[in-house]
N, C-alpha and C positions, 0 to 999 in steps of 0.2 A: 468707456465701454459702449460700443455701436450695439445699439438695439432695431431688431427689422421684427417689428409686429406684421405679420402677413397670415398668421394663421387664427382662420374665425372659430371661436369657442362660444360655447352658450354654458350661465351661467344658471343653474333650477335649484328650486328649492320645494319640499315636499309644504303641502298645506291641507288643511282640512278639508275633506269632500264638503258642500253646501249642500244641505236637506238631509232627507233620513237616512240615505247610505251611508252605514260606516268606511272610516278607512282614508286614506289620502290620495291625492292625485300631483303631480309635476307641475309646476307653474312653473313657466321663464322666468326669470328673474330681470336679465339682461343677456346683448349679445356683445361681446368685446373682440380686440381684433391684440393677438397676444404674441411672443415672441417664445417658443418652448425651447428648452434649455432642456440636455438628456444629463444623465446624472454620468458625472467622470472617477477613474481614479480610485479615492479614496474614497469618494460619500459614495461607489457604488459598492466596495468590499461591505462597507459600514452596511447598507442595506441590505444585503444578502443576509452577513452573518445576520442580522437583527430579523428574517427571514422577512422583510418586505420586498419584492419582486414587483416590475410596472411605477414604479415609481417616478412623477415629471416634472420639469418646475415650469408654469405658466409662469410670466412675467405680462402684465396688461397695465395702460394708464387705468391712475386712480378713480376707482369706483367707490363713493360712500357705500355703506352698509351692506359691506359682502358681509356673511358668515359664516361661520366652519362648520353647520350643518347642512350647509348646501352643498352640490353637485357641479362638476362641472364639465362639460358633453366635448368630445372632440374626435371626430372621424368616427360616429358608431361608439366609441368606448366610454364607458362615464365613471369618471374618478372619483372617487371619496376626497373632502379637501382636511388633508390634515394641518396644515398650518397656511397665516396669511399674515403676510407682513410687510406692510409700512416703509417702503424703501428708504433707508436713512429720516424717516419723518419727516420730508417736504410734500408729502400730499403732490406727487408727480409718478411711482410706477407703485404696484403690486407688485409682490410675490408669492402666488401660489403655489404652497406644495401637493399633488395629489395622487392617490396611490390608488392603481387600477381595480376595477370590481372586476372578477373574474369571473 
């Protein structure tokens, strides 16, 4: 499988304001350089019926400590990350799934 990571993604994650404001603010987490995969086929019927709509797959080299209540930024649109997974477990690609906030 050719992989062409050409597209820059930024990864955020929400954190606590510092001082007396309540509330959160966006920190970067990281910026990666990812390969996006649209959904084909079958896993796009499967997400319709299941009514998720916007749905992508980032694929990016291995980042420790991504987590799935982070965000992740690409052209203006910021995903929600619902799963992240461990290419075959050699600690060489990601696979993020993430479904658009609309």
């Amino acid at each position: 499988m050719g992989l062409n990571f050409k597209h820059r993604i930024s990864i955020v994650e929400l954190k606590a304001n510092p001082g007396p404001e309540p509330g959160t603010s966006e920190q970067e987490f990281t910026k990666a350089w990812a390969d996006i995969k649209t959904m084909k086929g079958r896993e796009y019927n499967e997400s319709v019926i299941a009514g998720n709509l916007g749905i992508s797959r980032f694929i990016i080299r291995y980042i420790p400590n991504i987590k799935a209540n982070m965000k992740v930024k690409y052209k203006g649109n910021v995903y929600d990350i619902e799963s992240i997974t461990n290419d075959d477990e050699q600690n060489r690609t990601i696979t993020i799934i993430g479904k658009a906030i609309l």
